[in-house]
C-alpha positions as CSV (number, residue, x, y, z in Angstrom):
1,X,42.7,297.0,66.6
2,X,46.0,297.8,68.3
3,X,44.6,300.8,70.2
4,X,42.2,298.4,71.6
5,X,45.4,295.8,72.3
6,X,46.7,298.3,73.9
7,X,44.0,299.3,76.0
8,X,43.2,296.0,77.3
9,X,46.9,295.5,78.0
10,X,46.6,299.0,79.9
11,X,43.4,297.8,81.6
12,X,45.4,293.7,82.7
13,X,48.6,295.9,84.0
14,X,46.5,298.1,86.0
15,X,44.0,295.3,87.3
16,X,47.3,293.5,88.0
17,X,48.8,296.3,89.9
18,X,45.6,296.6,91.8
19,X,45.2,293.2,92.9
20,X,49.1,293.4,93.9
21,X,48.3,296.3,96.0
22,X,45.1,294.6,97.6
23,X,46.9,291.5,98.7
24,X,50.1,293.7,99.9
25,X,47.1,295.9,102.5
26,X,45.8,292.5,103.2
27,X,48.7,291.0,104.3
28,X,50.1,294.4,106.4
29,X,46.1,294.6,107.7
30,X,45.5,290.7,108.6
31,X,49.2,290.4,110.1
32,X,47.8,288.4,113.5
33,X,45.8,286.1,111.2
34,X,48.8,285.4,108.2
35,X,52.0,285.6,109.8
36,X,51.2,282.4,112.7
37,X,50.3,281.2,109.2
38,X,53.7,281.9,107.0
39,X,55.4,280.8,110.5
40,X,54.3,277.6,110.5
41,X,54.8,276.8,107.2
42,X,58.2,277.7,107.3
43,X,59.0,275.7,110.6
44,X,57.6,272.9,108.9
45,X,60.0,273.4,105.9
46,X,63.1,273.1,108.2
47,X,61.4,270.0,110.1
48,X,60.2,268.4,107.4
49,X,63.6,266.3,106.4
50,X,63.7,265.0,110.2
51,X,60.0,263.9,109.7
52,X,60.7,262.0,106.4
53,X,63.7,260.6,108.6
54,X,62.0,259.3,111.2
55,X,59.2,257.6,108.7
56,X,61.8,255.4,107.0
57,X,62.6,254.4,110.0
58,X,59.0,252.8,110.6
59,X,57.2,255.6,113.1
60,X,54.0,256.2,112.3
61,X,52.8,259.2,110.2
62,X,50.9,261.3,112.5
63,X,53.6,260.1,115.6
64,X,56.8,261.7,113.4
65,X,55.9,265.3,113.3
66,X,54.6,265.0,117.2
67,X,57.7,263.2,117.9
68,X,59.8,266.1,116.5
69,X,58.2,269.0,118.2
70,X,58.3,267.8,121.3
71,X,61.8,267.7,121.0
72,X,62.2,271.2,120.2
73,X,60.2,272.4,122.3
74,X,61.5,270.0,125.0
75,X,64.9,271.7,123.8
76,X,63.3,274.9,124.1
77,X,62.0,274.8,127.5
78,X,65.3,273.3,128.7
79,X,67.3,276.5,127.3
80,X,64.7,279.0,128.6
81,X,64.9,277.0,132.2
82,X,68.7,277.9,132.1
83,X,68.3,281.3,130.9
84,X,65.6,282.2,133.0
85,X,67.5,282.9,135.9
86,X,70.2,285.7,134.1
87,X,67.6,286.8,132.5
88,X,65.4,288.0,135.5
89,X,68.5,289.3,137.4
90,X,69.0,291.5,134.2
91,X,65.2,292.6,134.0
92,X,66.1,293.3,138.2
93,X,69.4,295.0,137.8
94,X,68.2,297.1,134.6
95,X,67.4,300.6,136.5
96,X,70.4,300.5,138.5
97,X,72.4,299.4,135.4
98,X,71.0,302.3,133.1
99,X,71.8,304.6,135.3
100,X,75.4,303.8,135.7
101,X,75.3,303.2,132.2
102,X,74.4,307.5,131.8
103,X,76.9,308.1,134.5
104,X,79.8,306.6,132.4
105,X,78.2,307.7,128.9
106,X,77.9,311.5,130.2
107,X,81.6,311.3,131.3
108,X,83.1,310.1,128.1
109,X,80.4,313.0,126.4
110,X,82.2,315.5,128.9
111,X,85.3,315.1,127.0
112,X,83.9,317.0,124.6
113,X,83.7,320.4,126.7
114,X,82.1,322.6,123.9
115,X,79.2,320.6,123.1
116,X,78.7,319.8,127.0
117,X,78.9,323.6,127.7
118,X,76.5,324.9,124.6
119,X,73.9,322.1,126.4
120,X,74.0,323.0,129.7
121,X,73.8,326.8,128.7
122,X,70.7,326.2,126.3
123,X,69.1,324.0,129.6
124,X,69.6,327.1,131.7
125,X,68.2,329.5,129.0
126,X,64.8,327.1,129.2
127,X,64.8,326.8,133.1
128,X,64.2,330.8,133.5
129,X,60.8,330.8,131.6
130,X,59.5,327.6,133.8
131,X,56.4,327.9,136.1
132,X,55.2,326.0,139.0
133,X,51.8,325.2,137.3
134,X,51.1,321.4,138.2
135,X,51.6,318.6,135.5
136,X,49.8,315.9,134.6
137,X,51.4,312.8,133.8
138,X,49.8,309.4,132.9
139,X,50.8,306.4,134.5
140,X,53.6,303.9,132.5
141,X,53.5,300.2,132.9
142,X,56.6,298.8,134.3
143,X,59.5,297.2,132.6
144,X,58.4,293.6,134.3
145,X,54.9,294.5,132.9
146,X,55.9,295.1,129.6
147,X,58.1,292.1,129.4
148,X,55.2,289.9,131.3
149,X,52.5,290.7,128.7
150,X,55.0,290.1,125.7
151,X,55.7,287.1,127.0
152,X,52.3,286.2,127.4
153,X,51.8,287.1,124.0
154,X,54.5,285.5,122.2
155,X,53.5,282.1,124.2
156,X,50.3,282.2,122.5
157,X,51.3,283.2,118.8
158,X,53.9,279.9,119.5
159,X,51.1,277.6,120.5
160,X,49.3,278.6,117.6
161,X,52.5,278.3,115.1
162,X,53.2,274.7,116.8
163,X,49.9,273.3,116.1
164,X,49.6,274.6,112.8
165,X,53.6,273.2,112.2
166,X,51.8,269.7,113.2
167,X,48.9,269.6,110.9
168,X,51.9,270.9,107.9
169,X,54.3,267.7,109.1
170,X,51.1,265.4,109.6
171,X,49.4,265.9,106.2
172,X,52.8,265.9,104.4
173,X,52.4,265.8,100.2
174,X,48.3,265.0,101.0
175,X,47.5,267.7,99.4
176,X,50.2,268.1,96.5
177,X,48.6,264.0,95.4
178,X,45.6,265.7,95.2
179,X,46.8,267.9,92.6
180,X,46.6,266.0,89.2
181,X,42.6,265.3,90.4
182,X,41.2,268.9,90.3
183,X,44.0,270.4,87.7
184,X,44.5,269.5,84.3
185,X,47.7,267.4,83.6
186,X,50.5,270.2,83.0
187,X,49.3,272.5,85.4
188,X,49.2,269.8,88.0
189,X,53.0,268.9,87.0
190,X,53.9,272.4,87.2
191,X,53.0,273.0,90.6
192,X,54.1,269.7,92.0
193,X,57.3,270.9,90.6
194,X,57.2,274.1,91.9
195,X,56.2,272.7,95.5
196,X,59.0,270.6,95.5
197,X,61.3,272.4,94.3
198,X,60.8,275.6,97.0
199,X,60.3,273.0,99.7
200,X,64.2,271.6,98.8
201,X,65.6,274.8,98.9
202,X,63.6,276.4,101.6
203,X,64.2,273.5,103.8
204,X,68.1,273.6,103.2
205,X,68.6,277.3,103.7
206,X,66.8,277.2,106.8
207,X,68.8,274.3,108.2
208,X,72.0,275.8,107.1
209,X,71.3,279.1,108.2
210,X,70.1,277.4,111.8
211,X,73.3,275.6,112.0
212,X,75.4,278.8,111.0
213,X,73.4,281.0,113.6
214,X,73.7,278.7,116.3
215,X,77.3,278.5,115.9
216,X,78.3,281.7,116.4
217,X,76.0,281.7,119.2
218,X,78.1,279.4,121.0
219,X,81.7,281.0,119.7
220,X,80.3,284.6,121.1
221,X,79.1,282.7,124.5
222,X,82.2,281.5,124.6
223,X,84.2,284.7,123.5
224,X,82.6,286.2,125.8
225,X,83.0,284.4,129.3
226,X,87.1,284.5,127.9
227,X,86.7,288.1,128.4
228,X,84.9,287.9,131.8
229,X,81.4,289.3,130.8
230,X,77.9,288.6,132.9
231,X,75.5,285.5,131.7
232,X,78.0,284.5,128.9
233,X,75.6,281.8,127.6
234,X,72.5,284.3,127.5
235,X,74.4,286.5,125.5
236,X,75.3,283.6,123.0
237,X,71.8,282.7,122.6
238,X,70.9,287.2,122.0
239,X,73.4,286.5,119.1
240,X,72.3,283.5,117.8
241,X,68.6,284.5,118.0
242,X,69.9,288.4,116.4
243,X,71.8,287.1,113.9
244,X,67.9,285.4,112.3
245,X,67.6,289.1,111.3
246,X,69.9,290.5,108.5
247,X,71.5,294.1,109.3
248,X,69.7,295.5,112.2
249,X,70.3,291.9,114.2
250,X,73.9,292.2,114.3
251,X,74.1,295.6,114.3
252,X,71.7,295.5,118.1
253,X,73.8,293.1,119.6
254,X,76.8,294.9,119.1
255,X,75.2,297.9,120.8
256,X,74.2,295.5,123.5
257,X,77.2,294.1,124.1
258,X,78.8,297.5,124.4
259,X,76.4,298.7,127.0
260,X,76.8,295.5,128.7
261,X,80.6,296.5,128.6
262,X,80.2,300.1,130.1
263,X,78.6,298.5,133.2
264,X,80.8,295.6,133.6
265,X,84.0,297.1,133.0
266,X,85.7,300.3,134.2
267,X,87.5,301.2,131.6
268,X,86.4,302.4,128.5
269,X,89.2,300.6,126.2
270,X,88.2,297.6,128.0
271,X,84.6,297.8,127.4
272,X,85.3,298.0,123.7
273,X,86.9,294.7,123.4
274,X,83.4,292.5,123.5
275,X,81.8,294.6,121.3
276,X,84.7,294.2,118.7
277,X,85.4,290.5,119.1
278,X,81.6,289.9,118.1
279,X,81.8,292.4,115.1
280,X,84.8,289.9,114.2
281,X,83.1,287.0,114.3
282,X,79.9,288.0,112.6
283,X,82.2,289.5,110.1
284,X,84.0,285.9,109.4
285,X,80.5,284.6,109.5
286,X,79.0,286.4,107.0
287,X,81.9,286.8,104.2
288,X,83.4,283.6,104.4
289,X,81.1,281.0,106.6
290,X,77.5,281.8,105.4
291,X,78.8,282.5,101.3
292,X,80.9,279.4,101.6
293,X,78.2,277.1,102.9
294,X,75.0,278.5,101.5
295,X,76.8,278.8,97.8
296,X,74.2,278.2,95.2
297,X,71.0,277.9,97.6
298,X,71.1,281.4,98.0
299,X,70.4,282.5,94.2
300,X,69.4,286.4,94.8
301,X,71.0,289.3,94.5
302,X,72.3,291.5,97.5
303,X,70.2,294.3,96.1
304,X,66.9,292.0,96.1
305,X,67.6,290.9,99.8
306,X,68.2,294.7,101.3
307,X,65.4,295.7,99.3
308,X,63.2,292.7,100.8
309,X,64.4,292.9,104.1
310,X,62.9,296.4,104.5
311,X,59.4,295.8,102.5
312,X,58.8,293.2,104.7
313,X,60.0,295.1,107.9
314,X,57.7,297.7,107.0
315,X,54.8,295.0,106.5
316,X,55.3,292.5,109.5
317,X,58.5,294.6,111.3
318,X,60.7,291.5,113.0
319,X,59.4,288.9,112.0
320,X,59.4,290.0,108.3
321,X,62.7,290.7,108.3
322,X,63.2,287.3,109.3
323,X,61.4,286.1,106.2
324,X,62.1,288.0,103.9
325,X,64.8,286.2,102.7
326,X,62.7,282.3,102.3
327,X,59.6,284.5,100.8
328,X,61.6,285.9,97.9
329,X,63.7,282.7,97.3
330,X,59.8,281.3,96.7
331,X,58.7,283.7,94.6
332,X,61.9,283.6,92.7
333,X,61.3,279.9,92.2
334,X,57.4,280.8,91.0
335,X,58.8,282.9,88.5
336,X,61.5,281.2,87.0
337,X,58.9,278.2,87.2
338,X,56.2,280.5,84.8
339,X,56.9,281.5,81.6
340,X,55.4,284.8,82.1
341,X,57.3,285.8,85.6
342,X,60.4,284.3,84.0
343,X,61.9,288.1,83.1
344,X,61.1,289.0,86.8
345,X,63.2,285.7,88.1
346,X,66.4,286.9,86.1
347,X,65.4,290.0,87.6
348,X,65.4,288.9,91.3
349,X,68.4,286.2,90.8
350,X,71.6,287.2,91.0
Protein backbone atom coordinates (compact mmCIF):
# COMPACT_ATOMS: atom_id res chain seq x y z
CA UNK A 1 0.00 0.00 0.00
CA UNK A 2 2.57 2.74 0.56
CA UNK A 3 4.53 1.85 -2.57
CA UNK A 4 1.40 2.44 -4.39
CA UNK A 5 0.92 5.98 -2.16
CA UNK A 6 3.90 6.71 -3.23
CA UNK A 7 3.57 6.02 -6.79
CA UNK A 8 0.44 7.98 -7.25
CA UNK A 9 2.00 10.76 -5.38
CA UNK A 10 5.05 10.37 -7.98
CA UNK A 11 2.50 10.08 -10.78
CA UNK A 12 0.23 13.90 -9.24
CA UNK A 13 3.80 15.66 -8.86
CA UNK A 14 4.82 14.71 -12.25
CA UNK A 15 1.29 15.38 -14.00
CA UNK A 16 1.51 18.63 -11.96
CA UNK A 17 4.87 19.55 -13.14
CA UNK A 18 3.65 18.79 -16.67
CA UNK A 19 0.67 20.80 -16.69
CA UNK A 20 2.94 23.65 -15.12
CA UNK A 21 5.18 23.34 -18.02
CA UNK A 22 2.26 23.26 -20.63
CA UNK A 23 0.72 26.45 -19.44
CA UNK A 24 4.31 28.18 -19.05
CA UNK A 25 4.94 27.10 -23.40
CA UNK A 26 1.44 28.32 -23.81
CA UNK A 27 1.73 31.48 -22.38
CA UNK A 28 5.58 32.19 -24.08
CA UNK A 29 3.82 30.62 -27.46
CA UNK A 30 0.29 32.53 -27.38
CA UNK A 31 2.09 35.86 -26.15
CA UNK A 32 0.01 38.23 -28.98
CA UNK A 33 -3.21 36.52 -27.77
CA UNK A 34 -2.54 36.60 -23.58
CA UNK A 35 -0.56 39.48 -22.86
CA UNK A 36 -3.42 42.36 -24.58
CA UNK A 37 -5.21 40.04 -22.16
CA UNK A 38 -3.10 40.24 -18.72
CA UNK A 39 -2.76 44.16 -19.93
CA UNK A 40 -6.10 44.87 -19.61
CA UNK A 41 -6.85 43.35 -16.72
CA UNK A 42 -4.30 45.01 -14.95
CA UNK A 43 -5.25 48.58 -16.32
CA UNK A 44 -8.57 47.81 -15.11
CA UNK A 45 -7.23 47.07 -11.56
CA UNK A 46 -5.63 50.55 -11.29
CA UNK A 47 -8.92 52.17 -12.85
CA UNK A 48 -11.18 50.44 -11.09
CA UNK A 49 -11.29 52.71 -7.76
CA UNK A 50 -11.99 55.90 -10.02
CA UNK A 51 -14.90 53.85 -11.71
CA UNK A 52 -16.43 52.86 -8.30
CA UNK A 53 -15.85 56.79 -7.67
CA UNK A 54 -17.62 58.03 -10.25
CA UNK A 55 -20.78 55.46 -9.61
CA UNK A 56 -21.44 56.82 -6.17
CA UNK A 57 -21.58 59.77 -7.58
CA UNK A 58 -24.78 58.75 -9.78
CA UNK A 59 -23.07 58.13 -13.50
CA UNK A 60 -24.33 55.38 -15.07
CA UNK A 61 -22.53 51.98 -15.11
CA UNK A 62 -21.50 51.44 -18.54
CA UNK A 63 -20.85 55.61 -18.89
CA UNK A 64 -17.97 55.37 -15.74
CA UNK A 65 -15.42 53.15 -17.20
CA UNK A 66 -15.97 55.15 -20.82
CA UNK A 67 -15.83 58.26 -18.90
CA UNK A 68 -12.43 57.31 -17.44
CA UNK A 69 -10.62 56.15 -20.44
CA UNK A 70 -11.30 58.83 -22.40
CA UNK A 71 -9.60 60.75 -19.99
CA UNK A 72 -6.48 58.90 -20.18
CA UNK A 73 -6.22 58.63 -23.27
CA UNK A 74 -7.40 62.23 -23.75
CA UNK A 75 -4.29 62.72 -21.30
CA UNK A 76 -2.37 60.52 -23.40
CA UNK A 77 -2.78 62.11 -26.67
CA UNK A 78 -2.21 65.53 -25.14
CA UNK A 79 1.36 64.36 -23.78
CA UNK A 80 2.27 62.58 -27.03
CA UNK A 81 1.05 66.01 -29.01
CA UNK A 82 3.74 67.83 -26.88
CA UNK A 83 6.35 65.23 -27.17
CA UNK A 84 5.89 64.64 -30.61
CA UNK A 85 7.81 67.36 -31.85
CA UNK A 86 11.44 66.55 -29.58
CA UNK A 87 10.83 63.43 -30.36
CA UNK A 88 10.98 63.59 -34.26
CA UNK A 89 13.88 66.19 -34.10
CA UNK A 90 15.72 63.32 -32.16
CA UNK A 91 14.65 60.48 -34.63
CA UNK A 92 16.13 63.54 -37.37
CA UNK A 93 19.26 64.40 -35.53
CA UNK A 94 20.08 60.64 -34.49
CA UNK A 95 22.79 59.88 -37.38
CA UNK A 96 24.52 63.02 -36.97
CA UNK A 97 24.27 62.72 -33.13
CA UNK A 98 25.82 58.99 -33.17
CA UNK A 99 28.39 59.99 -34.94
CA UNK A 100 29.62 62.72 -32.84
CA UNK A 101 28.70 60.52 -30.12
CA UNK A 102 31.88 57.86 -31.56
CA UNK A 103 33.96 60.90 -32.24
CA UNK A 104 33.94 61.94 -28.44
CA UNK A 105 33.66 58.17 -27.17
CA UNK A 106 36.89 57.17 -29.45
CA UNK A 107 38.75 60.16 -27.94
CA UNK A 108 38.15 59.45 -24.28
CA UNK A 109 39.04 55.44 -25.46
CA UNK A 110 42.41 57.08 -26.99
CA UNK A 111 43.46 57.78 -23.54
CA UNK A 112 44.13 54.55 -23.22
CA UNK A 113 47.13 54.28 -25.81
CA UNK A 114 47.84 50.54 -25.41
CA UNK A 115 44.59 49.11 -26.02
CA UNK A 116 44.03 51.79 -28.89
CA UNK A 117 47.46 50.72 -30.45
CA UNK A 118 46.99 46.64 -29.91
CA UNK A 119 43.44 47.49 -32.08
CA UNK A 120 44.54 49.41 -34.77
CA UNK A 121 47.61 46.92 -35.23
CA UNK A 122 45.26 43.69 -35.15
CA UNK A 123 42.91 45.95 -37.95
CA UNK A 124 46.00 46.33 -40.04
CA UNK A 125 47.05 42.57 -39.66
CA UNK A 126 43.28 41.75 -41.20
CA UNK A 127 43.41 44.47 -43.91
CA UNK A 128 46.56 42.59 -45.72
CA UNK A 129 44.61 39.32 -46.43
CA UNK A 130 41.39 41.48 -47.93
CA UNK A 131 40.28 40.96 -51.58
CA UNK A 132 38.40 43.07 -53.98
CA UNK A 133 35.76 40.24 -54.58
CA UNK A 134 32.27 42.10 -54.58
CA UNK A 135 29.90 41.81 -51.41
CA UNK A 136 26.54 41.31 -51.17
CA UNK A 137 24.64 43.13 -48.71
CA UNK A 138 20.85 43.05 -48.02
CA UNK A 139 18.97 46.03 -47.74
CA UNK A 140 18.09 47.49 -43.85
CA UNK A 141 14.95 49.36 -43.17
CA UNK A 142 15.51 52.73 -41.87
CA UNK A 143 15.43 54.07 -38.38
CA UNK A 144 12.01 56.10 -39.28
CA UNK A 145 10.78 52.72 -40.66
CA UNK A 146 11.51 50.88 -37.76
CA UNK A 147 10.15 53.39 -35.41
CA UNK A 148 6.87 53.85 -37.92
CA UNK A 149 5.92 50.15 -37.97
CA UNK A 150 6.35 49.89 -34.00
CA UNK A 151 4.40 52.56 -33.70
CA UNK A 152 1.93 51.16 -35.76
CA UNK A 153 2.04 48.21 -33.82
CA UNK A 154 1.87 49.34 -30.41
CA UNK A 155 -1.27 51.57 -31.53
CA UNK A 156 -3.07 48.48 -32.25
CA UNK A 157 -2.08 46.17 -29.26
CA UNK A 158 -3.42 49.63 -27.21
CA UNK A 159 -6.79 49.68 -29.02
CA UNK A 160 -7.19 46.18 -28.25
CA UNK A 161 -5.92 46.60 -24.36
CA UNK A 162 -8.51 49.71 -24.17
CA UNK A 163 -11.41 47.90 -25.23
CA UNK A 164 -10.88 44.92 -23.39
CA UNK A 165 -10.01 47.53 -20.15
CA UNK A 166 -13.80 48.66 -20.88
CA UNK A 167 -15.64 45.51 -20.99
CA UNK A 168 -13.31 44.68 -17.32
CA UNK A 169 -14.61 48.34 -15.83
CA UNK A 170 -18.24 47.81 -17.43
CA UNK A 171 -18.99 44.31 -16.17
CA UNK A 172 -17.47 45.07 -12.73
CA UNK A 173 -18.21 42.10 -9.91
CA UNK A 174 -20.87 40.47 -12.73
CA UNK A 175 -19.14 37.83 -12.81
CA UNK A 176 -17.73 37.29 -9.09
CA UNK A 177 -22.08 37.42 -8.15
CA UNK A 178 -22.23 34.67 -10.30
CA UNK A 179 -20.06 32.68 -8.28
CA UNK A 180 -22.06 31.16 -5.42
CA UNK A 181 -24.65 29.87 -8.54
CA UNK A 182 -22.30 27.42 -10.28
CA UNK A 183 -19.80 26.66 -7.10
CA UNK A 184 -20.71 25.09 -4.07
CA UNK A 185 -20.85 27.51 -0.98
CA UNK A 186 -17.12 27.46 0.38
CA UNK A 187 -15.61 27.36 -2.78
CA UNK A 188 -17.59 30.21 -3.96
CA UNK A 189 -16.47 32.27 -0.65
CA UNK A 190 -13.02 31.38 -1.22
CA UNK A 191 -12.69 32.79 -4.50
CA UNK A 192 -14.82 35.84 -3.89
CA UNK A 193 -12.22 36.28 -1.25
CA UNK A 194 -9.49 35.74 -3.22
CA UNK A 195 -10.75 38.12 -6.01
CA UNK A 196 -11.10 40.80 -3.73
CA UNK A 197 -8.50 40.50 -1.96
CA UNK A 198 -5.78 40.59 -5.19
CA UNK A 199 -8.04 43.29 -6.68
CA UNK A 200 -7.26 45.65 -3.24
CA UNK A 201 -3.79 45.12 -3.33
CA UNK A 202 -3.23 45.00 -7.04
CA UNK A 203 -5.10 48.16 -7.48
CA UNK A 204 -3.11 50.03 -4.61
CA UNK A 205 0.36 49.05 -5.80
CA UNK A 206 -0.30 50.06 -9.20
CA UNK A 207 -1.62 53.49 -8.14
CA UNK A 208 1.16 53.96 -5.77
CA UNK A 209 3.71 52.86 -8.03
CA UNK A 210 1.98 55.27 -10.88
CA UNK A 211 2.21 58.17 -8.57
CA UNK A 212 5.87 57.27 -7.46
CA UNK A 213 6.96 56.90 -11.22
CA UNK A 214 5.48 59.84 -12.41
CA UNK A 215 7.08 61.86 -9.77
CA UNK A 216 10.32 61.31 -10.47
CA UNK A 217 9.44 61.84 -13.99
CA UNK A 218 8.75 65.32 -13.31
CA UNK A 219 11.89 65.95 -10.65
CA UNK A 220 14.34 64.43 -13.53
CA UNK A 221 12.45 66.84 -16.22
CA UNK A 222 13.05 69.25 -14.03
CA UNK A 223 16.71 68.30 -12.99
CA UNK A 224 17.41 68.21 -16.08
CA UNK A 225 16.38 71.63 -17.88
CA UNK A 226 18.48 73.08 -14.36
CA UNK A 227 21.37 71.55 -16.06
CA UNK A 228 20.63 72.88 -19.58
CA UNK A 229 19.89 69.53 -21.37
CA UNK A 230 17.71 69.14 -24.86
CA UNK A 231 13.68 68.24 -24.49
CA UNK A 232 13.81 68.26 -20.67
CA UNK A 233 10.16 67.19 -20.43
CA UNK A 234 10.76 64.20 -22.97
CA UNK A 235 13.37 63.04 -20.96
CA UNK A 236 11.10 63.08 -17.72
CA UNK A 237 8.51 61.14 -19.35
CA UNK A 238 11.79 58.25 -20.74
CA UNK A 239 12.22 58.13 -16.83
CA UNK A 240 8.98 57.89 -15.68
CA UNK A 241 7.91 55.43 -18.38
CA UNK A 242 11.74 53.40 -17.55
CA UNK A 243 11.34 53.41 -14.11
CA UNK A 244 7.75 50.74 -14.86
CA UNK A 245 10.62 48.27 -15.46
CA UNK A 246 12.74 47.11 -12.36
CA UNK A 247 16.72 46.99 -12.97
CA UNK A 248 17.22 47.25 -16.61
CA UNK A 249 14.66 50.58 -16.72
CA UNK A 250 16.87 52.64 -14.58
CA UNK A 251 19.87 51.29 -15.48
CA UNK A 252 18.89 52.42 -19.67
CA UNK A 253 18.07 55.74 -18.83
CA UNK A 254 21.07 56.46 -17.19
CA UNK A 255 22.97 55.29 -20.30
CA UNK A 256 20.71 57.53 -22.14
CA UNK A 257 21.15 60.33 -20.43
CA UNK A 258 24.90 59.94 -20.61
CA UNK A 259 24.91 59.77 -24.33
CA UNK A 260 22.58 62.58 -24.42
CA UNK A 261 25.41 64.31 -22.31
CA UNK A 262 28.38 63.57 -24.66
CA UNK A 263 26.55 65.36 -27.47
CA UNK A 264 25.22 68.19 -25.58
CA UNK A 265 28.07 69.07 -23.60
CA UNK A 266 31.80 69.49 -24.38
CA UNK A 267 33.22 68.34 -21.64
CA UNK A 268 33.35 65.10 -20.37
CA UNK A 269 33.07 66.01 -16.45
CA UNK A 270 30.19 68.01 -17.49
CA UNK A 271 28.43 65.29 -19.36
CA UNK A 272 28.64 63.21 -16.24
CA UNK A 273 26.55 65.42 -14.12
CA UNK A 274 22.90 64.42 -15.65
CA UNK A 275 23.64 60.94 -15.64
CA UNK A 276 24.57 61.21 -11.82
CA UNK A 277 21.80 63.53 -10.66
CA UNK A 278 19.20 60.82 -12.06
CA UNK A 279 21.13 57.85 -10.40
CA UNK A 280 20.49 60.14 -7.15
CA UNK A 281 17.19 60.49 -7.56
CA UNK A 282 16.18 57.00 -8.55
CA UNK A 283 18.38 56.02 -5.70
CA UNK A 284 16.23 58.19 -3.05
CA UNK A 285 13.27 56.77 -4.83
CA UNK A 286 13.74 53.39 -4.46
CA UNK A 287 15.37 53.08 -0.76
CA UNK A 288 13.42 55.49 0.93
CA UNK A 289 10.22 56.76 -1.34
CA UNK A 290 9.00 53.47 -2.92
CA UNK A 291 9.81 51.18 0.68
CA UNK A 292 8.30 54.08 2.69
CA UNK A 293 5.07 54.29 0.69
CA UNK A 294 4.47 50.83 -0.56
CA UNK A 295 5.26 49.30 3.11
CA UNK A 296 3.19 46.28 3.66
CA UNK A 297 1.53 46.11 -0.01
CA UNK A 298 4.51 44.89 -1.27
CA UNK A 299 4.80 41.48 0.79
CA UNK A 300 7.57 39.52 -1.33
CA UNK A 301 10.86 39.02 -1.02
CA UNK A 302 13.73 40.77 -3.03
CA UNK A 303 14.81 37.37 -4.12
CA UNK A 304 11.22 36.44 -5.48
CA UNK A 305 10.98 39.76 -7.42
CA UNK A 306 14.69 39.48 -9.19
CA UNK A 307 13.93 36.04 -9.81
CA UNK A 308 10.34 37.04 -11.39
CA UNK A 309 11.50 39.82 -13.11
CA UNK A 310 13.74 37.69 -15.31
CA UNK A 311 11.22 34.47 -15.89
CA UNK A 312 8.87 36.81 -17.08
CA UNK A 313 11.43 38.81 -19.23
CA UNK A 314 12.36 35.67 -20.76
CA UNK A 315 8.54 34.80 -21.37
CA UNK A 316 6.95 38.21 -22.52
CA UNK A 317 10.53 40.36 -22.52
CA UNK A 318 9.30 44.17 -21.55
CA UNK A 319 6.24 43.88 -20.87
CA UNK A 320 6.83 40.96 -18.42
CA UNK A 321 9.15 42.65 -16.68
CA UNK A 322 6.67 45.11 -16.09
CA UNK A 323 4.41 42.51 -14.56
CA UNK A 324 6.14 40.53 -12.98
CA UNK A 325 5.85 42.12 -9.90
CA UNK A 326 1.44 42.37 -9.81
CA UNK A 327 1.53 38.49 -11.27
CA UNK A 328 3.49 37.12 -8.27
CA UNK A 329 1.73 39.43 -5.65
CA UNK A 330 -1.50 37.31 -7.23
CA UNK A 331 -0.25 34.18 -7.02
CA UNK A 332 1.12 34.88 -3.58
CA UNK A 333 -2.38 35.82 -2.58
CA UNK A 334 -3.77 32.28 -4.25
CA UNK A 335 -1.43 30.52 -2.20
CA UNK A 336 -1.71 31.92 1.02
CA UNK A 337 -5.52 31.79 0.12
CA UNK A 338 -5.29 27.52 -0.38
CA UNK A 339 -4.33 25.34 2.12
CA UNK A 340 -2.23 23.35 -0.10
CA UNK A 341 -0.11 26.40 -1.79
CA UNK A 342 0.07 27.81 1.71
CA UNK A 343 3.98 26.46 2.16
CA UNK A 344 4.77 28.08 -1.30
CA UNK A 345 3.13 31.61 -0.07
CA UNK A 346 5.56 31.70 3.02
CA UNK A 347 7.88 30.71 0.48
CA UNK A 348 7.26 33.68 -1.94
CA UNK A 349 6.50 36.34 1.01
CA UNK A 350 9.05 37.96 2.53
Amino acid sequence: MANRFRIAELRSVAISGLFVLAVLYTLHLARDLVLPIVLALFLSLLLQPVVRLLRRWRVPNAAAPALVLLLLLGGGGIALYNLWTPAAEWVVRAPQDLKQLETKVRRIVRSVESVTRTAEQVDQIADVGTTDAPQVSLKQPTLSETILGGAWHLLATGLIITVLAYFFLASGDHFVRKLPRIMPREGAERVMAIMQETEAQISRYLLAVTLINLGLGALTAAVMALLGMPTPLLLGVLAAALNFVPYIGPITMATLLAMVALVTYPDVGQALLPPLAYLALHATEANLLTPHLLGRRLPLSPVVIFVAFLFWWWIWGVPGAILAVPIMVTIKIICDKTERLAGVGELLGR
